[in-house]
Each structure stands twice: as C-alpha cells, then as structure tokens.
DSSP file (Angstrom, degrees, kcal/mol; ACC not computed):
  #  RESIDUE AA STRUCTURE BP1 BP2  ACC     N-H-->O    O-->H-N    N-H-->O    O-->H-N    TCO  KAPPA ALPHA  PHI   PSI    X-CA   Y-CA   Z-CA
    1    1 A X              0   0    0      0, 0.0     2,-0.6     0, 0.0     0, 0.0   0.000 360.0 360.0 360.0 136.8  -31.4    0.5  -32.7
    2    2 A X        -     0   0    0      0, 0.0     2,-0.3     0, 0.0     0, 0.0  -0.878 360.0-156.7 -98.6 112.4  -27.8    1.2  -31.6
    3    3 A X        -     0   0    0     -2,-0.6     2,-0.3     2,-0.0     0, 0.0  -0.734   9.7-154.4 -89.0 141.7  -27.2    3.1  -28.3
    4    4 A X        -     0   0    0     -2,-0.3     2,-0.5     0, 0.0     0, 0.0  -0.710  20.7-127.9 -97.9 162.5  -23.5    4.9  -28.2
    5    5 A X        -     0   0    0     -2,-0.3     2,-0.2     3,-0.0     3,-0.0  -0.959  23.9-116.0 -95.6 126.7  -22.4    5.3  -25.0
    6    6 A X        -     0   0    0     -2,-0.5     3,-0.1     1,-0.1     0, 0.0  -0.374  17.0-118.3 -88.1 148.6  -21.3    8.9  -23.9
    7    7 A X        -     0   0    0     -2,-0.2     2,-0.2     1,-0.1    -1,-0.1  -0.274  34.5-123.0 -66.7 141.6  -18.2    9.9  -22.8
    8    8 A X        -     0   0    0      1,-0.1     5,-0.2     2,-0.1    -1,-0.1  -0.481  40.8 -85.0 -92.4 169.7  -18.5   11.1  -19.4
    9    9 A X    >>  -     0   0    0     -2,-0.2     3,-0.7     3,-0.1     4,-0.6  -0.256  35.2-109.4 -58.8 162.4  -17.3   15.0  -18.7
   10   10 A X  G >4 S+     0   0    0      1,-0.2     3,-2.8     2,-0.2    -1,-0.1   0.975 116.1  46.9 -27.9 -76.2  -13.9   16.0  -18.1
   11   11 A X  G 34 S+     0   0    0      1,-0.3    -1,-0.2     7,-0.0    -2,-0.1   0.439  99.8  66.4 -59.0 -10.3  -14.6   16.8  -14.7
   12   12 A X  G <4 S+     0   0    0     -3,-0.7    -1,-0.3     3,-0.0    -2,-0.2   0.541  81.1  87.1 -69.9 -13.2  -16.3   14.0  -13.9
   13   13 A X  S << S-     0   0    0     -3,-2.8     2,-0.0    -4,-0.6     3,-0.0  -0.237  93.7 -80.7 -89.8-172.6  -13.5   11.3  -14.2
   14   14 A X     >  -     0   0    0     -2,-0.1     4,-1.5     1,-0.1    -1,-0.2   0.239  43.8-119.7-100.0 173.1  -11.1   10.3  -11.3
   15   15 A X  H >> S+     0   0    0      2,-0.2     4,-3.5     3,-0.1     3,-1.1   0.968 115.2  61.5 -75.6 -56.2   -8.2   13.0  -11.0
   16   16 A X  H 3> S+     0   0    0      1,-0.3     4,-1.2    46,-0.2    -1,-0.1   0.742 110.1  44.7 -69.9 -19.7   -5.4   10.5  -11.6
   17   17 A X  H 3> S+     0   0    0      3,-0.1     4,-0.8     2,-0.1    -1,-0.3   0.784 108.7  55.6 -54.4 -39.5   -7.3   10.1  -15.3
   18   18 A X  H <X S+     0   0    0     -4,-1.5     4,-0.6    -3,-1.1    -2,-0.2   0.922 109.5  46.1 -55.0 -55.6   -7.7   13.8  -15.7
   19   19 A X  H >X S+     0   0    0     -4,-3.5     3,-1.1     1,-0.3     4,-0.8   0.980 106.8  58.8 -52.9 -54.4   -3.8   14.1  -15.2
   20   20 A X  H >X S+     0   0    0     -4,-1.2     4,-0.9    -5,-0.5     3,-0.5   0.915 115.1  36.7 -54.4 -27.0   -3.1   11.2  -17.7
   21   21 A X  H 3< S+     0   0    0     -4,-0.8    -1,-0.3     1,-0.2    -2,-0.2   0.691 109.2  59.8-102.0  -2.9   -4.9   13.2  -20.3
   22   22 A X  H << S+     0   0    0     -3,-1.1    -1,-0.2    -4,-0.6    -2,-0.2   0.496 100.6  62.9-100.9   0.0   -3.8   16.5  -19.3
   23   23 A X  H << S+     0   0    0     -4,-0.8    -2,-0.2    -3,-0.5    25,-0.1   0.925 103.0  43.6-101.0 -74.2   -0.4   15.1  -20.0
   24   24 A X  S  < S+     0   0    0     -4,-0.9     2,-0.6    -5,-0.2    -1,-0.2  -0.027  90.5 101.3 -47.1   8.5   -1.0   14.5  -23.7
   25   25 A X     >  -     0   0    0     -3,-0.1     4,-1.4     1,-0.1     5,-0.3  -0.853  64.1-151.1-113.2 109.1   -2.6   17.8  -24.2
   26   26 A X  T  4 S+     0   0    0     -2,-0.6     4,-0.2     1,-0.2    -1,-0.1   0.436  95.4  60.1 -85.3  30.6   -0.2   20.5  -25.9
   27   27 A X  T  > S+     0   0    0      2,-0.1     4,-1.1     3,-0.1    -1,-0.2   0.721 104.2  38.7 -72.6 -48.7   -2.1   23.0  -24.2
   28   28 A X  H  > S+     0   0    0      1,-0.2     4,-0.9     2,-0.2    -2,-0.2   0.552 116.4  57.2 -87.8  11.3   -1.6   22.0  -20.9
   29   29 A X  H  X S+     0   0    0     -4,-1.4     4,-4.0     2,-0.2     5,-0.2   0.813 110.9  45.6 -91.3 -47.4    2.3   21.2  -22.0
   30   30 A X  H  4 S+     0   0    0     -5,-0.3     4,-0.4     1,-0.2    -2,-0.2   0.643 106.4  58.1 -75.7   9.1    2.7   24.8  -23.2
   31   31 A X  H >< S+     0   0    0     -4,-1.1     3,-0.8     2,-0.2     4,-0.4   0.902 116.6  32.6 -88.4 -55.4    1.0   26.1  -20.0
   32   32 A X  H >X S+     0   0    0     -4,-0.9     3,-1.6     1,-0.3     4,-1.1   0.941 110.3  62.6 -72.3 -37.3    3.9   24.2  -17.6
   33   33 A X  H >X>S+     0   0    0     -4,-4.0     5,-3.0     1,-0.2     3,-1.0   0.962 113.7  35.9 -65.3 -35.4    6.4   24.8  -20.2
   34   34 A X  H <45S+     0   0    0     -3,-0.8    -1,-0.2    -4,-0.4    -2,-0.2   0.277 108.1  66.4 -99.4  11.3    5.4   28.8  -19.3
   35   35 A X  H <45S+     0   0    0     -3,-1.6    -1,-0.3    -4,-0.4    -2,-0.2   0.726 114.7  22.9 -80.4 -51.3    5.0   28.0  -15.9
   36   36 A X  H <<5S-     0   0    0     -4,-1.1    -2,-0.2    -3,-1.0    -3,-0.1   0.318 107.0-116.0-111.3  -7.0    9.0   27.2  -15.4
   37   37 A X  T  <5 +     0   0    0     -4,-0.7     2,-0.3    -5,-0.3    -3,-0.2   0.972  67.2 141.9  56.8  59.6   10.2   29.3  -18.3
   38   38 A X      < -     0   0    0     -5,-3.0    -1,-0.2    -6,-0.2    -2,-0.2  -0.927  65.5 -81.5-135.5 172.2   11.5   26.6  -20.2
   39   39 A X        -     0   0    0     -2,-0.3    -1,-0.0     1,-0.1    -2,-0.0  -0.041  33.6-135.2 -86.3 138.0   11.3   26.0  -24.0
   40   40 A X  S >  S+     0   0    0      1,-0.2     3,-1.6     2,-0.1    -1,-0.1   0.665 108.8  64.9 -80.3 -27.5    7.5   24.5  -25.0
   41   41 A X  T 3  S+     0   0    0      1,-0.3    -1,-0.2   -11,-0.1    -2,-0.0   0.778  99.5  58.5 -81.7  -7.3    9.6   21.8  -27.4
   42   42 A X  T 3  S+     0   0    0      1,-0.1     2,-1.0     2,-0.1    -1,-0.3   0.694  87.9  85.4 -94.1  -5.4   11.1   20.5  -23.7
   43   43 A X    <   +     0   0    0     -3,-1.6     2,-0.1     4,-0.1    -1,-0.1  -0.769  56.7 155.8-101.6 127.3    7.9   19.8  -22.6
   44   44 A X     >  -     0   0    0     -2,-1.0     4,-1.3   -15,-0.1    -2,-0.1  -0.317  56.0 -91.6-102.5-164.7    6.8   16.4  -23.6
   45   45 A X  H  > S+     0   0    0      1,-0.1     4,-3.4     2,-0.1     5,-0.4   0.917 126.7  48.7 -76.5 -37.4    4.3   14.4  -22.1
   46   46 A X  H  > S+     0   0    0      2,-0.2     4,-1.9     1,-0.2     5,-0.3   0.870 113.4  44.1 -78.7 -13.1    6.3   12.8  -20.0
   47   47 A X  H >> S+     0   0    0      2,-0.2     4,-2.8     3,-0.1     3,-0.8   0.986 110.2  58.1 -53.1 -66.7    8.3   16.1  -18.6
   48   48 A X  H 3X S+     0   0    0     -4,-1.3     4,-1.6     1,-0.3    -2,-0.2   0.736 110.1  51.8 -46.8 -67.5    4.6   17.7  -18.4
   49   49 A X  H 3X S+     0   0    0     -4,-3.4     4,-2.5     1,-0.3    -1,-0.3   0.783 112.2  41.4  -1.8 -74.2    4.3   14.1  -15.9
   50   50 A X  H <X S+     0   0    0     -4,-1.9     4,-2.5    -3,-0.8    -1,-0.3   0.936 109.0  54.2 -69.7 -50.9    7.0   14.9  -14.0
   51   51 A X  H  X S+     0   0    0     -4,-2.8     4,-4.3    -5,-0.3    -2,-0.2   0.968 113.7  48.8 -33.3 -70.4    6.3   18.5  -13.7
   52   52 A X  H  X S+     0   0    0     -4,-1.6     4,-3.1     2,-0.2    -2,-0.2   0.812 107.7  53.1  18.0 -89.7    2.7   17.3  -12.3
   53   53 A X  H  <>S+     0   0    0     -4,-2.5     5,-3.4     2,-0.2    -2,-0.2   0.867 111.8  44.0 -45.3 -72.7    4.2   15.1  -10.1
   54   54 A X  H ><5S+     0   0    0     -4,-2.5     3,-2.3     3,-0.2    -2,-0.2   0.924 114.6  47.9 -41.7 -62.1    6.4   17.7   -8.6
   55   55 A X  H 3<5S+     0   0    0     -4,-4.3    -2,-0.2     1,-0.3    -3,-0.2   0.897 114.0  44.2 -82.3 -28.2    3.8   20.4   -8.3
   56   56 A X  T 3<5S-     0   0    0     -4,-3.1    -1,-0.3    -5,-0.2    -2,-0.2   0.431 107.8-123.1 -61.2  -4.6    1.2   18.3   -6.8
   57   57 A X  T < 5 +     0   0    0     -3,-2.3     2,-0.4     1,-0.2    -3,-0.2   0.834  69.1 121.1  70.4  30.6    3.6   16.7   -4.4
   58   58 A X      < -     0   0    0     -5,-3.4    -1,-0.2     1,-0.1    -2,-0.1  -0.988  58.8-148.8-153.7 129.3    2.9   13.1   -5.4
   59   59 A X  S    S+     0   0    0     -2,-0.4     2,-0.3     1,-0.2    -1,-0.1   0.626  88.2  24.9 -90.3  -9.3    5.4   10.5   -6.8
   60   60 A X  S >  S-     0   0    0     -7,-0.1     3,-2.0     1,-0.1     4,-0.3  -0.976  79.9-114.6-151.9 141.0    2.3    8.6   -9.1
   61   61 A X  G >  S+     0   0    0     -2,-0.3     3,-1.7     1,-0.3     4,-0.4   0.724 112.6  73.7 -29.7 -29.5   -1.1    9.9  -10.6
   62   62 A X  G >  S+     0   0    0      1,-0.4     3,-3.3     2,-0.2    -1,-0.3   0.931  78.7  67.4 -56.4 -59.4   -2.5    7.1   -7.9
   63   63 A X  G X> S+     0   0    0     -3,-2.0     4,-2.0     1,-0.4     3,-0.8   0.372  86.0  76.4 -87.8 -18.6   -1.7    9.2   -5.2
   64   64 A X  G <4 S+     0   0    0     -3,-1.7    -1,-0.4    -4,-0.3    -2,-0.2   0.726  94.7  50.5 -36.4 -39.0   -4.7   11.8   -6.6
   65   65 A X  G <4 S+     0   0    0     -3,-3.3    -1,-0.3    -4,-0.4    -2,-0.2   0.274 120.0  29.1-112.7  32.3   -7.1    9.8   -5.4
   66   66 A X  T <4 S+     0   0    0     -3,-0.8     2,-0.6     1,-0.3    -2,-0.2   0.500 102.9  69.8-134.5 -32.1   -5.7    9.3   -1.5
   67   67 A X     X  -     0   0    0     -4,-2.0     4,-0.8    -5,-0.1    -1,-0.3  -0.874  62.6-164.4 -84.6 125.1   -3.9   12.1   -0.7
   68   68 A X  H  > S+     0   0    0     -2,-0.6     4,-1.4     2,-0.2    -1,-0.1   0.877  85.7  55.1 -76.2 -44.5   -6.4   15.2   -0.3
   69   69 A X  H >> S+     0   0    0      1,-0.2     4,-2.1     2,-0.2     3,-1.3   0.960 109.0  47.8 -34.0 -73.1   -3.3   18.1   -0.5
   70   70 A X  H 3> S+     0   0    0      1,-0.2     4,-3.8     2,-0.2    -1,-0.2   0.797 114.2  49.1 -47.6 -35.7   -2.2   16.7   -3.5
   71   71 A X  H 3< S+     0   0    0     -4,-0.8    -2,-0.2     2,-0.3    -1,-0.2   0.776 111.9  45.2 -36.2 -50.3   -6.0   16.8   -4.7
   72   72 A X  H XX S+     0   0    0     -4,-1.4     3,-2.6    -3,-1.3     4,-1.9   0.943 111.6  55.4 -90.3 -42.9   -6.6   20.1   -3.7
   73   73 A X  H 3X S+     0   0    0     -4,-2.1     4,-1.4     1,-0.3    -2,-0.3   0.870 111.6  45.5 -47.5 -44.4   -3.0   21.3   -5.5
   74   74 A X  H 3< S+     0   0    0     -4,-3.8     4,-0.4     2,-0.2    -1,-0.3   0.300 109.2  51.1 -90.1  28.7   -4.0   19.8   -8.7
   75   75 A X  H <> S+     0   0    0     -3,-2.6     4,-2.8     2,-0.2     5,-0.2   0.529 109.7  53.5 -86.8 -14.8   -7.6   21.2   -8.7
   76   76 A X  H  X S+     0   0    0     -4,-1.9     4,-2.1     2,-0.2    -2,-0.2   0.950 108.1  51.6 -70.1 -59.7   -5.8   24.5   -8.0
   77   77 A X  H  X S+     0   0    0     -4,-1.4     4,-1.5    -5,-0.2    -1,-0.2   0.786 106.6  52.6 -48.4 -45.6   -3.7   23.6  -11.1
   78   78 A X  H  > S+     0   0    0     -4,-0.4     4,-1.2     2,-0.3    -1,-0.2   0.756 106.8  55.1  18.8 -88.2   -6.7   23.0  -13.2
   79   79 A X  H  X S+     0   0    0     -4,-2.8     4,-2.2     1,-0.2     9,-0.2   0.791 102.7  50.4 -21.6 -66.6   -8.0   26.2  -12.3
   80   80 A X  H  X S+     0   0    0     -4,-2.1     4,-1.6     2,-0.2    -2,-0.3   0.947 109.0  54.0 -76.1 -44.4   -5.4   28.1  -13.2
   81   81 A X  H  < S+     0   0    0     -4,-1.5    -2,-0.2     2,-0.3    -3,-0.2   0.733 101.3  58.0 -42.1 -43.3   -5.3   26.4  -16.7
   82   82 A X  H >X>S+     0   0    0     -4,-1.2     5,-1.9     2,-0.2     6,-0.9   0.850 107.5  49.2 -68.1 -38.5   -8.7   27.1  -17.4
   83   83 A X  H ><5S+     0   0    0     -4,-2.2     3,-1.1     1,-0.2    -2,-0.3   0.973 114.2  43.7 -84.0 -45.6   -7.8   30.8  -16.9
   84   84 A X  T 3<5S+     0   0    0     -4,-1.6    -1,-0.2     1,-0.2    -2,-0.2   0.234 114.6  47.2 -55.0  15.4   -4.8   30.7  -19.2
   85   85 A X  T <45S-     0   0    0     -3,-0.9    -1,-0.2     3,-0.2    -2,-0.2   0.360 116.8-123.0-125.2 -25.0   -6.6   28.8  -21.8
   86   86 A X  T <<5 +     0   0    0     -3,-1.1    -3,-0.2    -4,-0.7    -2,-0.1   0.673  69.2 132.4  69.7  28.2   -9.5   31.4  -21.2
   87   87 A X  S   <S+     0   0    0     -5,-1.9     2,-0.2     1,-0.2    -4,-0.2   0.915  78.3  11.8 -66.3 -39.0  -12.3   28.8  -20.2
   88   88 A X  S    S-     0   0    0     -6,-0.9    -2,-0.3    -9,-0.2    -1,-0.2  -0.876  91.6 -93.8-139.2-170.6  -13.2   30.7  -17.5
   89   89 A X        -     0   0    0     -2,-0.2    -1,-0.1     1,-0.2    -2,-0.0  -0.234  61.7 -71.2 -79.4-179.5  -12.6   34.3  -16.0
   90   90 A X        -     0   0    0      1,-0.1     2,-0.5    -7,-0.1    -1,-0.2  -0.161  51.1-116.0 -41.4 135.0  -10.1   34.9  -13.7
   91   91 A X              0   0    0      1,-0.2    -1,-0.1    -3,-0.1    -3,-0.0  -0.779 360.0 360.0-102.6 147.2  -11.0   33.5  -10.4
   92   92 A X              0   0    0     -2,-0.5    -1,-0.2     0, 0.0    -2,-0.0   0.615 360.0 360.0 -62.5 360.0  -11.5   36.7   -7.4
C-alpha cells in the first residue's frame, strides 16, 4: 500500500509561498492588471512581483514572514481577490 501525501491548503502555507504562487496565477495577474488600469498582457509574473512588492511595502517575498504590516497588507490583498474572483462575499 502506497500513501500520497497531500498538498497542504492554500492558506495554510507561509505567505512568502502564497505570493510566489499568486504570481503565476492569471487570475491574480488580471486582478492587479485591473487594480492599476494597465493592459492584462503587461502583467506577467514578474510585473504581478513587483506590483506585490510595491503594494505590500516589501522589497522580497521574505519579508512576509517578518514584517507584520506587510503581512497584514497582503492578507488584505488576498481578501480582496477572493471577492473579485467571487470566492467569498464581499467583506462588511
């Protein structure tokens, strides 16, 4: 008998993993591309990065898991993704 191992949830990995993968998602590129009003074909991943970067305050993904501001700015981000994406409602 073979055991798989399961993938743990989104929300359960580290932030600065969460980012790296949110990066590579052309959801969450055409959500900052509509974010800045810029053209979705300018957001790559690595714009999406830098965008990130910027709006969290934080020159490297690292910095997610030291800084608490930035922390709480990209859970905020997050948030707000899940409601344009329509995972969850609008938050009050």
């Amino acid at each position: 008998m073979t055991r798989t191992a399961r993938r743990p949830a989104f929300a359960d990995l580290p932030a600065g993993t969460q980012a790296a993968l949110l990066f590579k998602d052309s959801r969450f590129q055409r959500f900052a591309a509509q974010q800045c009003g810029y053209s979705v074909s300018f957001f790559t991943e690595d714009v999406t990065s830098a965008w990130l970067r910027d709006q969290c305050n934080i020159l490297s993904r690292a910095d997610l898991h030291s800084d608490v501001q930035a922390l709480v700015r990209f859970n905020i981000l997050i948030t707000e993704f899940d409601v344009w994406t329509g995972k969850i409602a609008a938050p009050r």
